[in-house]
C-alpha positions in Angstrom: 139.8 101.8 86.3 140.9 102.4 82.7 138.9 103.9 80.1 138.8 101.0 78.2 137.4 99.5 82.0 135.3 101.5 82.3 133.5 101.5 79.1 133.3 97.7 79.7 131.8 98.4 83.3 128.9 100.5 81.6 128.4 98.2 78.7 127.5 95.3 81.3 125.8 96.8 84.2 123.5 99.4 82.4 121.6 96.7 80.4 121.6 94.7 83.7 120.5 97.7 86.1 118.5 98.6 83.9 117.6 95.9 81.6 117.1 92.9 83.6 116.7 94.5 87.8 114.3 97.6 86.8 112.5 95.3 83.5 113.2 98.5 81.6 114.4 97.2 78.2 110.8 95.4 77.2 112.2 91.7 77.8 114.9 92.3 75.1 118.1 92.0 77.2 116.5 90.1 80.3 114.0 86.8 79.7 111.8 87.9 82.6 112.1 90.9 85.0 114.0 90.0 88.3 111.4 90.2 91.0 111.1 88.8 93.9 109.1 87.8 97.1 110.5 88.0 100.9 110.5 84.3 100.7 113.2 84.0 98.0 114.8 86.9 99.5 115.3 85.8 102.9 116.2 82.3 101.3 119.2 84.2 99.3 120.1 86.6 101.5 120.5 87.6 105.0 118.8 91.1 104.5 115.6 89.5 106.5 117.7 89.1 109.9 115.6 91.5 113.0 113.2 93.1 110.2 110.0 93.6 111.5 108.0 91.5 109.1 108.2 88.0 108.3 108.8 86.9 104.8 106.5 83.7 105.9 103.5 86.1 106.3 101.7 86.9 102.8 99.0 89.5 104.0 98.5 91.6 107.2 100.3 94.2 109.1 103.4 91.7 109.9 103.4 90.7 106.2 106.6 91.4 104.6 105.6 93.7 101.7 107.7 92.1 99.3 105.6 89.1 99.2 102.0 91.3 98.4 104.3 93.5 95.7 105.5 90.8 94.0 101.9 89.3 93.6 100.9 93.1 92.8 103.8 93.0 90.2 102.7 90.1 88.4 98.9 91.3 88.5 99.7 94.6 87.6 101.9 93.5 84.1 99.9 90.3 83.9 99.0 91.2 80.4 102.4 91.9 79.0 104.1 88.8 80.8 101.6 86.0 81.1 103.3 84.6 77.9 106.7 84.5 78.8 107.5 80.7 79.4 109.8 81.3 82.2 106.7 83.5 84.5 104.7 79.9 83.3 105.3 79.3 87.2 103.9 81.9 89.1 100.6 82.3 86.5 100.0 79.2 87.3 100.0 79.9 91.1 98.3 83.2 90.3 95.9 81.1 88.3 95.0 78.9 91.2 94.7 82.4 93.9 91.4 83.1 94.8 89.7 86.6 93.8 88.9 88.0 97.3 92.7 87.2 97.8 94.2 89.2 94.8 91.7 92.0 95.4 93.6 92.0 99.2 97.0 91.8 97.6 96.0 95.0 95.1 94.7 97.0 98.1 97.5 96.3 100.4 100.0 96.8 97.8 98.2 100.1 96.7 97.7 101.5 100.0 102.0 101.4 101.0 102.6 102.2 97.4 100.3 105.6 97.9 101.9 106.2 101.6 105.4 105.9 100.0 104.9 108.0 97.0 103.1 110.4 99.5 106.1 110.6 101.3 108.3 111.6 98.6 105.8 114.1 96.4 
């Protein structure tokens, strides 16, 4: 790679790593943060293929966790994205989700969030 390369290289993919994939730039670069349940990842990608949960689960021990940290994502930075047009979509499903079931989704989502950061503390 040349230098001039490579200062192209870092001009595009830290605003994207950063930016759009981590939603570390406050929504300036990136018109919503690129998150995603195990449904839309096993739709796009192969990387579900002999896991151990099923992206068709949403809750439970077989439940792929994307699916409950996705929901946990939303309800966490529900404040600060609720207003963006393009997460109109998935309010509007999280409008229509029972209480009992988010409070599940928080507590699932807490309790393997707590045993991975346990893990590496």
């Amino acid at each position: 790679m040349t230098p001039g390369e490579d200062f192209l290289f870092h001009w595009v993919e830290l605003p994207n790593t950063y930016g759009m994939a981590l939603h570390a730039d406050g929504v300036l670069l990136g018109s919503k943060p690129y998150a995603a349940s195990g449904a839309y990842i096993d739709r796009m990608s192969d990387y579900c293929a002999g896991c151990t949960y099923d992206p068709k689960i949403k809750l439970g021990a077989k439940a792929c966790p994307f699916n409950y940290l996705y929901w946990h994502f939303l309800i966490v930075n529900e404040v600060r994205l609720k207003s963006n047009l393009r997460m109109a979509l998935p309010y509007r499903s999280f409008a229509c989700m029972a209480a009992e079931r988010r409070q599940q989704i928080t507590r699932q989502a807490e309790q393997l969030l707590a045993r991975l950061e346990s893990r590496y503390l």
